[in-house]
Residue, then its C-alpha position, 0 to 999 in steps of 0.5 A: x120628802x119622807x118622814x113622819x110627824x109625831x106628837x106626844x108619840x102619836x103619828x098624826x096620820x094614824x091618831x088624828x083625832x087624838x093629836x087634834x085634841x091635843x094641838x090647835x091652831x088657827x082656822x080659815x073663817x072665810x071658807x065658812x061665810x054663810x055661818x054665824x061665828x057662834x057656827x064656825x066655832x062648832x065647826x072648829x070643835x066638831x070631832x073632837x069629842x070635846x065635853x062642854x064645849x060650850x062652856x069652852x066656847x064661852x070662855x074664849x069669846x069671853x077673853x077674845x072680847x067677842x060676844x058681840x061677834x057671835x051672831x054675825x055671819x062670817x061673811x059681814x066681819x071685817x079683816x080685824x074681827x076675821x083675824x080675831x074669830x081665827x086666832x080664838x078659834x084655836x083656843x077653843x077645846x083647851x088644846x095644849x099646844x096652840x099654833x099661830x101661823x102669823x096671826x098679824x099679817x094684813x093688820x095695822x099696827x093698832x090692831x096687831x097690838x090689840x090682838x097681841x093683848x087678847x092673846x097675852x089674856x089666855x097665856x096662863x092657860x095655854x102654851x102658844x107658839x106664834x109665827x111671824x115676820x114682824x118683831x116689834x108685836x113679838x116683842x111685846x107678846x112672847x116670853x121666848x123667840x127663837x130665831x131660824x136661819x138657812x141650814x137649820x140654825x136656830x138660837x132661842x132667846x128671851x124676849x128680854x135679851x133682844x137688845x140687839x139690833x135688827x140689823x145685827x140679827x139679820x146679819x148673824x142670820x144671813x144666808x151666806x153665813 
């Protein structure tokens, strides 16, 4: 396949660090695991040229409820605390634009309304777009969803006018149609 990618008309291939600034998303902690979460962070900003990012740093450990997170290695968190340290790590750097590629998979239910809830704690500050196979978090977390199907159709609804059935969705959204 061909094409190219533009954000805020910048080619990410050529102004990488510029579009870097501008997006963040979820980073893997487990290929980091001989660091303190506090370490992963600053791996996560590094290159950015981000100015107090400490200060940023404080911030999303602050509203991701982590503090006590911070000087364990990566390699002692559990599945819940991981997925937790991926999602804040891309809030860190006040990206505009954050990108959740399905921040629940693997968690209980408890525990993807639990995230659910931390991201809802920064949603004033930032425009996130999460992907995800699982509508009942969806519900409770998004003001919008929009819904894909096969030969690029798309409909985009607010959360509020989900009042058809899964069922009914699947249906509309099926394959064959």
């Amino acid at each position: 396949t061909t094409g190219e990618v533009i954000v805020d008309g910048k080619d990410v291939y050529e102004d990488v660090l510029k579009v870097r600034k501008k997006i963040g998303s979820m980073a893997n902690p487990s290929i980091y695991k001989m660091f303190t979460v506090k370490k992963f962070f600053e791996m996560q900003i590094r290159g950015k040229n981000i100015k107090n990012y400490e200060d940023k740093m404080e911030y999303i450990i602050e509203k991701f409820d982590i503090k006590d997170l911070v000087e364990k290695n990566v390699s002692d968190l559990t599945l819940e605390e991981e997925k937790k340290i991926s999602v804040a790590s891309a809030y860190i750097g006040e990206p505009e634009i954050v990108l959740l590629d399905d921040p629940f998979r693997d968690l209980t239910e408890d525990d993807m309304l639990a995230l659910g809830r931390l991201i809802l704690n920064v949603k004033e500050k930032y425009t996130t777009i999460i992907s995800s196979t699982n509508p009942n978090v969806i519900e409770k977390v998004c003001e919008k969803v929009i819904l894909l199907g096969k030969n690029n159709k798309q409909k985009i609804l607010k959360v509020s006018e989900l009042d058809k059935s899964l069922k009914e969705m699947q249906d509309e959204f099926s394959p064959e149609k």
